[in-house]
LOLO-608797 format. One record per residue (C-alpha): residue in three letters; x negated, y negated, z; residue number from 1. Coordinates in Angstrom, 3 decimals, m for minus. Layout:
residues N
<'ALA',<X,Y,Z>,NUM>
...
This chain:
residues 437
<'UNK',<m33.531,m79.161,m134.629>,1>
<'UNK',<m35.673,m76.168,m135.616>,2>
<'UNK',<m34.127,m72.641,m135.324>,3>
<'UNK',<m35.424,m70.499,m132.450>,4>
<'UNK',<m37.446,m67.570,m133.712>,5>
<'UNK',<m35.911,m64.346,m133.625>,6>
<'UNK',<m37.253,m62.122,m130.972>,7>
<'UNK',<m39.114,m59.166,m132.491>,8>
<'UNK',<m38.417,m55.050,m131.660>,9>
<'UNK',<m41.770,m54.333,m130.677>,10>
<'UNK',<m43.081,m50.898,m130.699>,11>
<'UNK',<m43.257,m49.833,m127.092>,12>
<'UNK',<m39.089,m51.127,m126.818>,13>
<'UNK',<m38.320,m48.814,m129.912>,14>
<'UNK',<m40.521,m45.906,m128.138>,15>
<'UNK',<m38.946,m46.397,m125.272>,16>
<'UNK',<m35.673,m46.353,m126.333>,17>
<'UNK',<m36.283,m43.685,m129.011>,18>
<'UNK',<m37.226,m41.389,m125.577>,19>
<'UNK',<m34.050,m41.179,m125.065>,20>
<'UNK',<m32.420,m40.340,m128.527>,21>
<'UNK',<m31.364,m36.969,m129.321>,22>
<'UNK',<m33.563,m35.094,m131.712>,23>
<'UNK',<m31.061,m35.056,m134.461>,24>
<'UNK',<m30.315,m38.743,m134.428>,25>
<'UNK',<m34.340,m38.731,m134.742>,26>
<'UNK',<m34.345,m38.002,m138.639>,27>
<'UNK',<m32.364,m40.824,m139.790>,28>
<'UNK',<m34.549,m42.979,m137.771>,29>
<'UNK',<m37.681,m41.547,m138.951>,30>
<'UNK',<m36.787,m42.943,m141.983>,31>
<'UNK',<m35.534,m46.501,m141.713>,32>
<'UNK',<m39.027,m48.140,m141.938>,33>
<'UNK',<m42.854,m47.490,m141.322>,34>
<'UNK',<m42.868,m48.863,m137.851>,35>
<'UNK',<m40.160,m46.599,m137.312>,36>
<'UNK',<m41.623,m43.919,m138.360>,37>
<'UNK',<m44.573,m44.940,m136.513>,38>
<'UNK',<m42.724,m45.357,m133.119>,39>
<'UNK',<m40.688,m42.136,m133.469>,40>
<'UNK',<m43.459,m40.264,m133.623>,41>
<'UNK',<m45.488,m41.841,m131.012>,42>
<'UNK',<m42.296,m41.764,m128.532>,43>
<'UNK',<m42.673,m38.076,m129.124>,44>
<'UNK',<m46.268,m37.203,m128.775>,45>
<'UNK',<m46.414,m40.069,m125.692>,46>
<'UNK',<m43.310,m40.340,m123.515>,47>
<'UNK',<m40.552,m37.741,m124.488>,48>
<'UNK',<m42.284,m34.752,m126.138>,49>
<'UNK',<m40.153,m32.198,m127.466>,50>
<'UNK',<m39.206,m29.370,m125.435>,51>
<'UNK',<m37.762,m25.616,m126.713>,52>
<'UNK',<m34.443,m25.646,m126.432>,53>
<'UNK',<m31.939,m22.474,m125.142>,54>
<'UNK',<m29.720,m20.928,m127.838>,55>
<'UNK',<m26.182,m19.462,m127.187>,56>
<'UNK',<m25.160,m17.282,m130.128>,57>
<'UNK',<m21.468,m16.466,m129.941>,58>
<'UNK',<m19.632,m13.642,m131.555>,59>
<'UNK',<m16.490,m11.885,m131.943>,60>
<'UNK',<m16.171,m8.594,m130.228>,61>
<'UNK',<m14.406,m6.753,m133.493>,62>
<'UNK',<m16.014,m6.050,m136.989>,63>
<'UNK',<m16.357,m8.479,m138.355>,64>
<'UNK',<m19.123,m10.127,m136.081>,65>
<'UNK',<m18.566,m14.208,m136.491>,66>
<'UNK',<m21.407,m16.007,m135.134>,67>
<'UNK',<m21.550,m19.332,m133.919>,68>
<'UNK',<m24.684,m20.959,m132.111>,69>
<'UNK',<m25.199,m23.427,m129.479>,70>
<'UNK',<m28.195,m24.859,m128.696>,71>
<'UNK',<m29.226,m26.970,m125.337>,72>
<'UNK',<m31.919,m29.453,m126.044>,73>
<'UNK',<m33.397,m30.256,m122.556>,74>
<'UNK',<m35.672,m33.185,m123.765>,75>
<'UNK',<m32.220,m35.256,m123.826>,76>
<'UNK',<m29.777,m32.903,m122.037>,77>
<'UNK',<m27.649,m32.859,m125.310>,78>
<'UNK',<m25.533,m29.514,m126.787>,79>
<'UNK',<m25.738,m29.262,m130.085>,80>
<'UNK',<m23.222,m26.818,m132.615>,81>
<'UNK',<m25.281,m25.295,m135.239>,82>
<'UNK',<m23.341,m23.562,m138.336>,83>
<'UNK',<m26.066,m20.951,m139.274>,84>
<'UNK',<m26.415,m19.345,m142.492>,85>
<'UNK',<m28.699,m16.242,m141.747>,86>
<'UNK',<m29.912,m14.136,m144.365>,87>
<'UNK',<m28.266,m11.065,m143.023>,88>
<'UNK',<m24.652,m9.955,m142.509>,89>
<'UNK',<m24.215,m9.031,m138.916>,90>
<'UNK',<m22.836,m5.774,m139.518>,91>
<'UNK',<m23.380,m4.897,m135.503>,92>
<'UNK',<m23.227,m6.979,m132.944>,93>
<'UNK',<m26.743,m9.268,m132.433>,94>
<'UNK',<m28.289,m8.496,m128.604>,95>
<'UNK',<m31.419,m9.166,m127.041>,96>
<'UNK',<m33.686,m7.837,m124.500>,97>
<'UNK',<m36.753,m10.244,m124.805>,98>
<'UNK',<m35.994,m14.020,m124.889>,99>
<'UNK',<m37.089,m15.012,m128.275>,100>
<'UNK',<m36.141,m11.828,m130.250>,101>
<'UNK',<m32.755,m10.823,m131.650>,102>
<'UNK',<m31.961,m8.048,m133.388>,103>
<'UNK',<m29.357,m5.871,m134.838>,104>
<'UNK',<m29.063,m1.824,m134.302>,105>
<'UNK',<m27.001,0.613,m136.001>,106>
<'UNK',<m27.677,4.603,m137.261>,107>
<'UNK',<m27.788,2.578,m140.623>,108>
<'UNK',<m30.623,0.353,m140.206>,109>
<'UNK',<m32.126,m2.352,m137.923>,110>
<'UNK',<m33.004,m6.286,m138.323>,111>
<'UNK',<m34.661,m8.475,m136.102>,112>
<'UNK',<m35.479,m11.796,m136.905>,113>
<'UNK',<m38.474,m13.074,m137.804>,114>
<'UNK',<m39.769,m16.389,m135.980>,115>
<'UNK',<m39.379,m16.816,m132.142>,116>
<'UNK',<m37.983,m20.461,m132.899>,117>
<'UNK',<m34.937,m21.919,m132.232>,118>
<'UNK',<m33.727,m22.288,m136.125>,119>
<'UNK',<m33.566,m18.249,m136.334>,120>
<'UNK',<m31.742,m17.610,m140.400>,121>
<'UNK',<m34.507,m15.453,m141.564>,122>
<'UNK',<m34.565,m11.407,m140.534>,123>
<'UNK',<m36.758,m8.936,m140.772>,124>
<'UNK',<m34.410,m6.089,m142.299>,125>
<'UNK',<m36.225,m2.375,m141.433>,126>
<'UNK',<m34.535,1.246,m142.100>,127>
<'UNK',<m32.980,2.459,m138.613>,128>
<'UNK',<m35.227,4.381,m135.578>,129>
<'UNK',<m34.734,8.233,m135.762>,130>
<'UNK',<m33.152,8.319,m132.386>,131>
<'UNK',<m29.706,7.095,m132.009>,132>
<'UNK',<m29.646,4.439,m129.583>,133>
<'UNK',<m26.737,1.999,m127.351>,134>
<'UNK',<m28.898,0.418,m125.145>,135>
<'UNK',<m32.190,m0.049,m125.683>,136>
<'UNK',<m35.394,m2.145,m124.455>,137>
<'UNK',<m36.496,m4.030,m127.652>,138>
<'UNK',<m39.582,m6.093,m128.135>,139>
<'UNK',<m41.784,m7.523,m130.341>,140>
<'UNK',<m46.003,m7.579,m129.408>,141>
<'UNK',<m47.476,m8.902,m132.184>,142>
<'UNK',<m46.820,m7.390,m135.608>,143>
<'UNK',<m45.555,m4.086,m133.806>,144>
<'UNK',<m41.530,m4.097,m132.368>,145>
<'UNK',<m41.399,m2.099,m129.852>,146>
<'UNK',<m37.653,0.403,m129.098>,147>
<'UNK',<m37.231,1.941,m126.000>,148>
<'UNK',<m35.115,4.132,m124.198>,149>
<'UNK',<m31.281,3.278,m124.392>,150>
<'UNK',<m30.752,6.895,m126.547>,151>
<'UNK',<m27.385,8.708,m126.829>,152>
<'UNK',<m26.458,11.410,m124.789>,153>
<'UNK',<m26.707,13.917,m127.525>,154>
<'UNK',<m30.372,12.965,m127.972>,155>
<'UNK',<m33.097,15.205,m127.566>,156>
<'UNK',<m35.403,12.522,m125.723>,157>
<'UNK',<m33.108,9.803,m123.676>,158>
<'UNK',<m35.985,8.111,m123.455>,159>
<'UNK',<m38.225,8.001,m126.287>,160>
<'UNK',<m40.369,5.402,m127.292>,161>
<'UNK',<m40.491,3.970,m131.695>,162>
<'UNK',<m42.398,1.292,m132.591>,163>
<'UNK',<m41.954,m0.419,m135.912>,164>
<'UNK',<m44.894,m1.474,m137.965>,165>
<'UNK',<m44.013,m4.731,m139.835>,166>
<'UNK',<m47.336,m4.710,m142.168>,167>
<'UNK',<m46.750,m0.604,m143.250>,168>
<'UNK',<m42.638,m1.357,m142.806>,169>
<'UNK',<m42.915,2.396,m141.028>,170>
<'UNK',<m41.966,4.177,m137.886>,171>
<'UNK',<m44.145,5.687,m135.391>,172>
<'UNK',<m42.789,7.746,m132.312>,173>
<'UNK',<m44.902,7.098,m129.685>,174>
<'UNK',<m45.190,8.690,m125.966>,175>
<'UNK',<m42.025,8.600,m123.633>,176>
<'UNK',<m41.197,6.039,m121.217>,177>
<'UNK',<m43.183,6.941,m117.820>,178>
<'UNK',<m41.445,9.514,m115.688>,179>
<'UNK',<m40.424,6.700,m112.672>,180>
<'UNK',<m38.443,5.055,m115.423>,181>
<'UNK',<m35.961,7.777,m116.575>,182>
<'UNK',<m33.485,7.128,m114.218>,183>
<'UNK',<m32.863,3.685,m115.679>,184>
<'UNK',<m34.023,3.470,m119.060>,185>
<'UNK',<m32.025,0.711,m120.683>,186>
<'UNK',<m31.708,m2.503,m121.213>,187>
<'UNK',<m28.966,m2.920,m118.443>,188>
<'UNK',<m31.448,m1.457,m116.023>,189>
<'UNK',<m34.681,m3.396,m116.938>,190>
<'UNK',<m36.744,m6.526,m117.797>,191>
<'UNK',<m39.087,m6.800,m120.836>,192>
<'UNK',<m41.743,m9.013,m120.903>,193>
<'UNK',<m44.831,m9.486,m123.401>,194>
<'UNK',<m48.207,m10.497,m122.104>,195>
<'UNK',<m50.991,m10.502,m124.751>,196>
<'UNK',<m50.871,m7.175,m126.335>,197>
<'UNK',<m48.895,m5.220,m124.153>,198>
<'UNK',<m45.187,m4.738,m123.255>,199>
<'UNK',<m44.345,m4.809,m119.509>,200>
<'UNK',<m41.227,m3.300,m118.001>,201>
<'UNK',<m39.755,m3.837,m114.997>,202>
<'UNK',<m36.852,m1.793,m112.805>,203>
<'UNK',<m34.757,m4.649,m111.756>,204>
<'UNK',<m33.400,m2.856,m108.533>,205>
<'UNK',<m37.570,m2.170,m107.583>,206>
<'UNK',<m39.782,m4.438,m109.394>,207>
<'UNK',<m41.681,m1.261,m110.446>,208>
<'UNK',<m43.530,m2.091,m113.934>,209>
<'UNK',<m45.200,m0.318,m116.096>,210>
<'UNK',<m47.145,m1.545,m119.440>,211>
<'UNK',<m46.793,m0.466,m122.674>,212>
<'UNK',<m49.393,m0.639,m125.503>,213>
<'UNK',<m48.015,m0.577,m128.825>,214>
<'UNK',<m51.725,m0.433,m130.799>,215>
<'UNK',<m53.176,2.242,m128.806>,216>
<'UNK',<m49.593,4.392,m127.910>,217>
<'UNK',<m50.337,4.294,m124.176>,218>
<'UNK',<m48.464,3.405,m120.869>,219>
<'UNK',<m49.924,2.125,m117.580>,220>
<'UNK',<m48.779,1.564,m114.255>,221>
<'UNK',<m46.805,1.878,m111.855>,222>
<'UNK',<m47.454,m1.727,m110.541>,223>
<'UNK',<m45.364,m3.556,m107.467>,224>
<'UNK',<m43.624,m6.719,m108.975>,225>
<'UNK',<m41.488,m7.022,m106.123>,226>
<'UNK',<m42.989,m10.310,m104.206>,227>
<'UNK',<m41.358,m9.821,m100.729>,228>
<'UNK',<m39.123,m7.265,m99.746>,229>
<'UNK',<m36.303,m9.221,m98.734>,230>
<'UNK',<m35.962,m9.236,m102.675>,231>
<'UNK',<m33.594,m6.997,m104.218>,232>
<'UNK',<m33.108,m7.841,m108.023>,233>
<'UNK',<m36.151,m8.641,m110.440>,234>
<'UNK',<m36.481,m10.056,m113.778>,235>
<'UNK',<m39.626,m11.157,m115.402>,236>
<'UNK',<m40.512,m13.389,m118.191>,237>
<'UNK',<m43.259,m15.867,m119.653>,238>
<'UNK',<m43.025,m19.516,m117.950>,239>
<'UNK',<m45.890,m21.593,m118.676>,240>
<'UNK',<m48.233,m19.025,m119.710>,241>
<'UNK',<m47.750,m17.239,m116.883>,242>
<'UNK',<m46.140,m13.795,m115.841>,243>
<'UNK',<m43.399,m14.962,m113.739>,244>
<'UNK',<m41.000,m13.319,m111.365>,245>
<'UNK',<m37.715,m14.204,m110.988>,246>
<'UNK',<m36.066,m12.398,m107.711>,247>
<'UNK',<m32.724,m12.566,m105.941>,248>
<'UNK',<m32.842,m12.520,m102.213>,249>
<'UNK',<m29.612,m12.521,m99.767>,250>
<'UNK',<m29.530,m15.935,m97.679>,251>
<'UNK',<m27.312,m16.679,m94.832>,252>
<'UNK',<m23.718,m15.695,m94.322>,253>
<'UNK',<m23.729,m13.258,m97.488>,254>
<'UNK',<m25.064,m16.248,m99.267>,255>
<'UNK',<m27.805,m15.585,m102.517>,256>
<'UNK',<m31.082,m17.114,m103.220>,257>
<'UNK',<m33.284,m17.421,m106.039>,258>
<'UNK',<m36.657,m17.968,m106.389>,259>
<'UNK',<m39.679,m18.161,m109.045>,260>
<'UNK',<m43.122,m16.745,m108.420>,261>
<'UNK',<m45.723,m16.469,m111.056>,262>
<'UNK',<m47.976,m13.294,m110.900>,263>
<'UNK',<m51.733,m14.313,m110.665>,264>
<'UNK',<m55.253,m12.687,m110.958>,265>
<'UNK',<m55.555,m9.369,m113.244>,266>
<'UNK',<m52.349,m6.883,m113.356>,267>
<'UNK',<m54.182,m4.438,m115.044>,268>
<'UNK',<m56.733,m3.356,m112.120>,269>
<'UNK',<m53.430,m2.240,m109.886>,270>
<'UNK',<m54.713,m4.386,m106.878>,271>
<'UNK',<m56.489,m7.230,m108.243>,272>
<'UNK',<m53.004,m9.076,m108.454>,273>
<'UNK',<m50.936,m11.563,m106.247>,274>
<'UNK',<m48.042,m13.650,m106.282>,275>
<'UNK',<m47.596,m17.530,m105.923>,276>
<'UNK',<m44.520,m19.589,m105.270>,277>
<'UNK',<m42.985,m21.735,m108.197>,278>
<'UNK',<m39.889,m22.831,m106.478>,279>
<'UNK',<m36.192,m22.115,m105.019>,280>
<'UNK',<m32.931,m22.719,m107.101>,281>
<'UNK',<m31.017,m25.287,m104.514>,282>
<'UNK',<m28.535,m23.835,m102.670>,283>
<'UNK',<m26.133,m25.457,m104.400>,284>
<'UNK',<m27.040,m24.228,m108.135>,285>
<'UNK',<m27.195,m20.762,m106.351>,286>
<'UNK',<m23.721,m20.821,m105.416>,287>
<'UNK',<m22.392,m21.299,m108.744>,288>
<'UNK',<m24.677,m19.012,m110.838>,289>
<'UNK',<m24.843,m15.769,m108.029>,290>
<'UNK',<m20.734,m16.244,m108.025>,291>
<'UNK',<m18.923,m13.064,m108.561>,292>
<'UNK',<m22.165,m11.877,m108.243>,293>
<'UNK',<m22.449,m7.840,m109.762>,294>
<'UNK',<m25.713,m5.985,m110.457>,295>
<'UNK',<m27.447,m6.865,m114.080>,296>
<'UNK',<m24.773,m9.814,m113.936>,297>
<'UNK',<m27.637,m12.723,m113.733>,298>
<'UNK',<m29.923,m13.316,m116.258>,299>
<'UNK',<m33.073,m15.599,m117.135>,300>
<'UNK',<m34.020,m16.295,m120.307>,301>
<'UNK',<m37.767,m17.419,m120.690>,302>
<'UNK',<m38.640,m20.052,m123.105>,303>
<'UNK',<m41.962,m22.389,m123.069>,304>
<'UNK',<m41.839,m24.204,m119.670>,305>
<'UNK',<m37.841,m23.240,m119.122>,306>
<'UNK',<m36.160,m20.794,m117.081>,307>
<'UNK',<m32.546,m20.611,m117.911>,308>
<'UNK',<m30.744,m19.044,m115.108>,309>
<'UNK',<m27.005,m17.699,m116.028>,310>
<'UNK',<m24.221,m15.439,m114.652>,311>
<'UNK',<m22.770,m13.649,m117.741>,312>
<'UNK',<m19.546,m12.990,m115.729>,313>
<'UNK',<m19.213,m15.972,m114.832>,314>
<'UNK',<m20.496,m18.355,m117.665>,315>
<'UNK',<m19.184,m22.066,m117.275>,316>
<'UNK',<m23.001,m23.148,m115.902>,317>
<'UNK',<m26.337,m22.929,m116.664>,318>
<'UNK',<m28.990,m23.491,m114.414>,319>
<'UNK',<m32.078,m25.250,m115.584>,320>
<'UNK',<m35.423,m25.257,m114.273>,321>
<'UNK',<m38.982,m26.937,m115.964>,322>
<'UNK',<m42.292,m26.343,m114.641>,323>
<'UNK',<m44.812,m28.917,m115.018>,324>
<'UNK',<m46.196,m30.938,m112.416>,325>
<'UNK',<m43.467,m30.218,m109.792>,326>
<'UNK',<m40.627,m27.510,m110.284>,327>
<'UNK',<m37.208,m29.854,m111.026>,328>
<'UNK',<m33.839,m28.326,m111.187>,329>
<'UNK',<m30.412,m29.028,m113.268>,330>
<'UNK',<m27.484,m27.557,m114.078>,331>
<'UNK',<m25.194,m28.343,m116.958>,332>
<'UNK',<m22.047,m27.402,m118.423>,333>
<'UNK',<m21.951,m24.512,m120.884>,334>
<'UNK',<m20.201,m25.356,m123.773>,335>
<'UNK',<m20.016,m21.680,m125.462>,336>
<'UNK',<m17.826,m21.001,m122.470>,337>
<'UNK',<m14.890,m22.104,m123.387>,338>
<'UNK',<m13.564,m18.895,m125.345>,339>
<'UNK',<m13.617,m15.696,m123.158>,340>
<'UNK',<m13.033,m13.065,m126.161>,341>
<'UNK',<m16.388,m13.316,m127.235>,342>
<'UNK',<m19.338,m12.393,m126.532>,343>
<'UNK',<m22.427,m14.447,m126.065>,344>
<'UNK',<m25.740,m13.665,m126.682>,345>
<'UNK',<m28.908,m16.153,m124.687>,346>
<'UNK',<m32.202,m16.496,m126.037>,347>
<'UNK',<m34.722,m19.556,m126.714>,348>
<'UNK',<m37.453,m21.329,m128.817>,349>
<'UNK',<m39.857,m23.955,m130.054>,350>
<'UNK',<m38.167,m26.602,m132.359>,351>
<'UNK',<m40.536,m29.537,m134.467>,352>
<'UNK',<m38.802,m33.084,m135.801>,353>
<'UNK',<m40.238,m31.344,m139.180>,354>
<'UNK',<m37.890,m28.111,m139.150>,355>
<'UNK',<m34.554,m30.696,m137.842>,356>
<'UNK',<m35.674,m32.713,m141.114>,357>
<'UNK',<m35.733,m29.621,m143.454>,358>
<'UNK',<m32.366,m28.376,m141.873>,359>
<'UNK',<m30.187,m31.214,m142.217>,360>
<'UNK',<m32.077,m33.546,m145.401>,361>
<'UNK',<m31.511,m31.476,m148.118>,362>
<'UNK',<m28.895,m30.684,m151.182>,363>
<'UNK',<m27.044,m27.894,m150.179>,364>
<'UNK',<m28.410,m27.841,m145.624>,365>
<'UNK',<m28.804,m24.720,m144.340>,366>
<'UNK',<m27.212,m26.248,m140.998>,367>
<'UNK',<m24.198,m28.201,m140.047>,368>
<'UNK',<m25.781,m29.640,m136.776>,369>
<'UNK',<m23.282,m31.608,m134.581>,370>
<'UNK',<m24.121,m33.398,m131.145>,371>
<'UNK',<m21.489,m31.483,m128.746>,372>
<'UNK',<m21.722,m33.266,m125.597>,373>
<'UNK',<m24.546,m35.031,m123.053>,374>
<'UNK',<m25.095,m33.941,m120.082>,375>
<'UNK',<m27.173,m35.296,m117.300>,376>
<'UNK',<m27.471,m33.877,m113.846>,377>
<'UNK',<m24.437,m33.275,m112.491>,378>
<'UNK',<m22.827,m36.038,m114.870>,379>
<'UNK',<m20.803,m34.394,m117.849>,380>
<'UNK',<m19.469,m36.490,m120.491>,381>
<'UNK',<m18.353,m35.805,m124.053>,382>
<'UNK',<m19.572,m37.678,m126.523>,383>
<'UNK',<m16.190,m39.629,m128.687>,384>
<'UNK',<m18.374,m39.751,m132.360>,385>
<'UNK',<m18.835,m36.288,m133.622>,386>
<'UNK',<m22.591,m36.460,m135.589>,387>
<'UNK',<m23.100,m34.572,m138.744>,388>
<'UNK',<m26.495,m34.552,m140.192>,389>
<'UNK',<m26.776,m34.126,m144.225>,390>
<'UNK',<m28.254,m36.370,m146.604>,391>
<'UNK',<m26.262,m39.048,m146.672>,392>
<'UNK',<m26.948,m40.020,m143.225>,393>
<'UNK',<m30.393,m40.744,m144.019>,394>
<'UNK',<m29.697,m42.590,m147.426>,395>
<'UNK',<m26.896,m45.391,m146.394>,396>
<'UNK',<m29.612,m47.876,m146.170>,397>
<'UNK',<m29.127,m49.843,m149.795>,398>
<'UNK',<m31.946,m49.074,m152.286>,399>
<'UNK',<m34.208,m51.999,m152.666>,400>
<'UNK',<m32.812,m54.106,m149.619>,401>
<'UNK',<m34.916,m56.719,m148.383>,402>
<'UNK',<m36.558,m57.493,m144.788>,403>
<'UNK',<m33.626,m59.198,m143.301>,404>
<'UNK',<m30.812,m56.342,m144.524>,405>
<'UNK',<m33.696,m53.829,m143.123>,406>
<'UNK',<m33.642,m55.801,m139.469>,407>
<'UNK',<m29.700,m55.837,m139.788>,408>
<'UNK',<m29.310,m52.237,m140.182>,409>
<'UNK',<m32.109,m51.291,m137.533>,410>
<'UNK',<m30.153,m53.297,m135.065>,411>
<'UNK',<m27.103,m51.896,m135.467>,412>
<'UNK',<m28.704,m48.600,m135.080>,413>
<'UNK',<m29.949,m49.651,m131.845>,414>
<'UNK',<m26.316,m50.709,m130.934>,415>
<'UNK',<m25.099,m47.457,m131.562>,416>
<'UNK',<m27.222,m45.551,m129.475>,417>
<'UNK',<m27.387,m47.996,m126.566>,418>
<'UNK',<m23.787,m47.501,m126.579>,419>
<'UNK',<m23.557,m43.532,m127.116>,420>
<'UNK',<m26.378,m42.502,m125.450>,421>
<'UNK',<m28.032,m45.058,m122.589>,422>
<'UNK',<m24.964,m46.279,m121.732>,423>
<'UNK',<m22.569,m43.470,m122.252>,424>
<'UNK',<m21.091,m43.602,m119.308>,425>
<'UNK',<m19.826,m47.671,m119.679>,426>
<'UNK',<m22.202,m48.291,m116.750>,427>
<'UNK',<m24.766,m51.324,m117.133>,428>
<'UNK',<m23.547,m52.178,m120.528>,429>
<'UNK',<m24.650,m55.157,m120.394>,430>
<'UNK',<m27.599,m56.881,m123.131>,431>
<'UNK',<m29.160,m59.973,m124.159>,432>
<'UNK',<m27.607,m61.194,m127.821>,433>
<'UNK',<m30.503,m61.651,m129.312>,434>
<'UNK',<m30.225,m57.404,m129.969>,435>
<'UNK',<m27.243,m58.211,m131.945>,436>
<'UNK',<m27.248,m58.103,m135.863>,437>
C-alpha cells in the first residue's frame, strides 16, 4: 500500500499564522529556512504589519533611579519586559513632555535620547540650561531641543525659553514664552506637540496654543484648540500625520467623555483652521481611565497611528485607540502597575524585525526581552512559558540537518505557538494530525 503524501505548509498557512506571532518569537523563525524567511516577511509587509509600540519606563523614586521598561506591542496585543542597558546613568529621574522624547535634567547637565524609537539605549548627553528648572516643556524639532518654562522660583525669568543646538552642542536663550502663557508655564499645565518645524503649546484648561519656532526664535499665536466648549481639558499630539485634539467633556450624571478630533486646513493663518471628528472612547473605557479623575491626571501619549489614553493616578488600564480606516478601541491590562512606589514614565515609537534581531542575536544582547502576558480585548491571560531571546534560541536547529529534521523542527514550532498564542485560552484546540511532527 503506498504511503499517503505528507501534506505541505504552504506559504499563505505560515503567513497566516505568522500574523499572529509576537514580534520576538519572529526572529527565531526568520531563521529556520528560506521559505520562512520568505513568509515572515511577507506576513509582515501583507497582513500584520508592524505597528509602534507604547513604552512604560519604570523607576524608583530615591537615588538611585532603577529603570525597568515595558513595552505594549499592539500588532499582537502582547507586553513585553525589556532589561535596557542605556548608555547613561540616570542620575535624575527620566520624564517626558513630548511622546517620543525622554530626557534627564539636573543643574549638572542634561541628556535626552537620541532616536524617537522604541529601543531608546543611546543619549544625547549636553551641559545643563542656564536657568534652573523643575518642570519644564521639553521638545525636540528637528536638530534643535527645545526647554521651556518650568524655572525655579528664584529665577530671574520663570519662563524663559533655551534651545539646544545638537550640530554646535551650544545653548541659545531665545524669547520668553508668550504673555497668555505665564500663568501656567509647565509641563503640568500644558501639551507639547511638534508639527513640521515648529513647537505648539497648548493650555490644557483653554486649548489656547501658541507656536514656537526654534530656527527663527519666534512665537505665534494665540490660536483656539478648544473644539466645542462643552470641553474642558485639552491635550494634543501627532496621530496619523495629523494635529489631533484630544478633549475631556462631562457626560451624564457627573459621568466623563473623551473624544479625538484632528485639526484640519492651515493653523498658521489664525482662521483658516477647523476641526473634524476621529471618534469617542466608549463609555465604558471612559469609566475606568477618567476614575479618580484630578486635573493633569489623564494623559495621551501619541505614537504613529496610536493614542494611548491613561490615568496616572489610577494606572491598572490603558486605553487603546488606532486610526486607520475606522477608529477601533481596546483596553488592556497594564502590567507596570503592579508596584505603586515607583514611578512610571509613558512614551512611544517605531520598532523594525531588523532592530528585535540586533537586540536579542548577538554575543553579549543589549536586551533581555521577555513576552509578559497577551492580552486581547477585554480577555487577559498570562502567558505559563516565560520567552527569553539570545542566541541560542535561534541556533538549536542542528548544524547540517537534513530536509526531514528541518520539517520536524518547523512543526513543532508551529505546535508551540498554536498552543501559546492562537489557542491560549484552551478554546478550539482542536487540529488535524497531519500538523504533528
Amino acid at each position: 500500500m503506498a504511503a499517503t503524501a505528507e501534506a505541505p505548509i504552504y506559504g499563505d498557512i505560515l503567513e497566516a499564522i505568522f500574523s499572529h506571532v509576537p514580534l520576538i518569537h519572529l526572529v527565531p523563525a526568520y531563521h529556520v529556512s528560506r521559505a520562512w524567511n520568505h513568509a515572515v516577511s511577507s506576513s509582515l509587509a501583507h497582513v500584520n504589519p508592524i505597528k509602534p509600540w507604547l513604552t512604560i519606563l519604570t523607576q524608583s523614586k530615591r537615588d538611585p533611579h532603577v529603570t525597568a521598561t515595558y513595552a505594549y506591542d499592539p500588532r499582537s496585543r502582547v507586553w513585553i519586559e525589556m532589561n535596557l542597558q542605556p548608555s547613561i546613568e540616570h542620575a535624575s529621574a527620566v520624564q517626558s513632555s513630548q511622546s517620543t522624547l525622554l530626557y534627564t535634567l539636573t543643574p549638572a547637565g542634561f541628556a535626552f535620547t537620541d532616536s524617537e524609537g522604541a529601543f531608546r539605549v543611546s543619549w544625547h548627553n549636553a551641559p545643563a540650561p542656564s536657568v534652573w528648572r523643575t518642570d519644564p516643556v521639553v521638545a525636540r524639532v528637528g536638530n534643535r531641543v527645545v526647554v521651556a518654562g518650568g524655572a525655579c522660583d528664584f529665577e530671574d525669568d520663570l519662563h524663559a525659553v533655551e534651545v539646544y543646538d545638537m550640530e554646535a552642542r551650544a545653548w541659545n536663550t531665545s524669547q520668553s514664552m508668550p504673555e497668555l502663557l505665564k500663568g501656567s508655564a509647565g509641563s503640568t499645565w500644558l501639551s507639547v506637540a511638534v508639527v513640521g518645524d515648529k513647537m505648539l503649546v497648548t493650555e490644557k484648561k483653554s486649548g489656547v496654543t501658541f507656536s514656537f519656532d526654534p530656527f527663527s526664535d519666534t512665537w505665534h499665536g494665540p490660536y483656539d484648540l478648544r473644539p466645542d466648549q462643552n470641553v474642558f481639558y485639552c491635550l494634543t499630539g501627532i496621530l496619523a500625520g495629523k494635529l489631533t485634539v484630544a478633549g475631556v467633556m462631562s457626560g451624564a450624571e457627573n459621568s466623563k467623555r473623551v473624544k479625538l478630533w484632528s485639526v484640519e486646513g492651515e493653523l498658521a493663518s489664525g482662521s483658516g483652521f477647523w476641526f473634524e471628528e476621529v471618534g469617542e472612547m466608549p463609555n465604558e473605557m471612559a469609566e475606568k481611565v477618567m476614575r479618580g479623575w484630578d486635573f493633569g491626571s489623564v494623559v495621551v501619549t501619541w505614537v504613529g497611528n496610536f493614542a494611548y489614553v491613561m490615568n496616572p493616578v489610577k494606572p491598572e488600564e490603558v486605553v487603546v485607540c488606532e486610526v486607520g480606516a475606522r477608529c477601533e478601541w481596546w483596553s488592556v491590562r497594564n502590567v507596570a502597575a503592579g508596584d505603586l512606589t515607583k514611578r512610571m514614565v509613558v512614551s512611544g515609537g517605531g520598532v523594525s524585525l531588523q532592530e528585535v534581531q540586533r537586540a536579542v542575536v548577538t554575543e553579549n544582547p543589549r536586551f533581555c526581552m521577555k513576552l509578559v502576558c497577551v492580552a486581547s480585548g477585554r480577555l487577559y491571560r498570562q502567558v505559563h512559558c516565560e520567552v527569553h531571546l539570545n542566541a541560542g534560541d535561534v541556533s538549536d536547529l542542528p548544524q547540517g540537518a537534513d530536509e526531514e529534521t528541518v520539517r520536524r523542527y518547523a512543526r513543532a514550532y508551529i505546535m508551540m505557538l498554536l498552543s501559546t498564542q492562537l489557542f491560549g485560552d484552551k478554546s478550539s484546540t482542536r487540529m488535524h494530525v497531519r500538523w504533528l511532527p
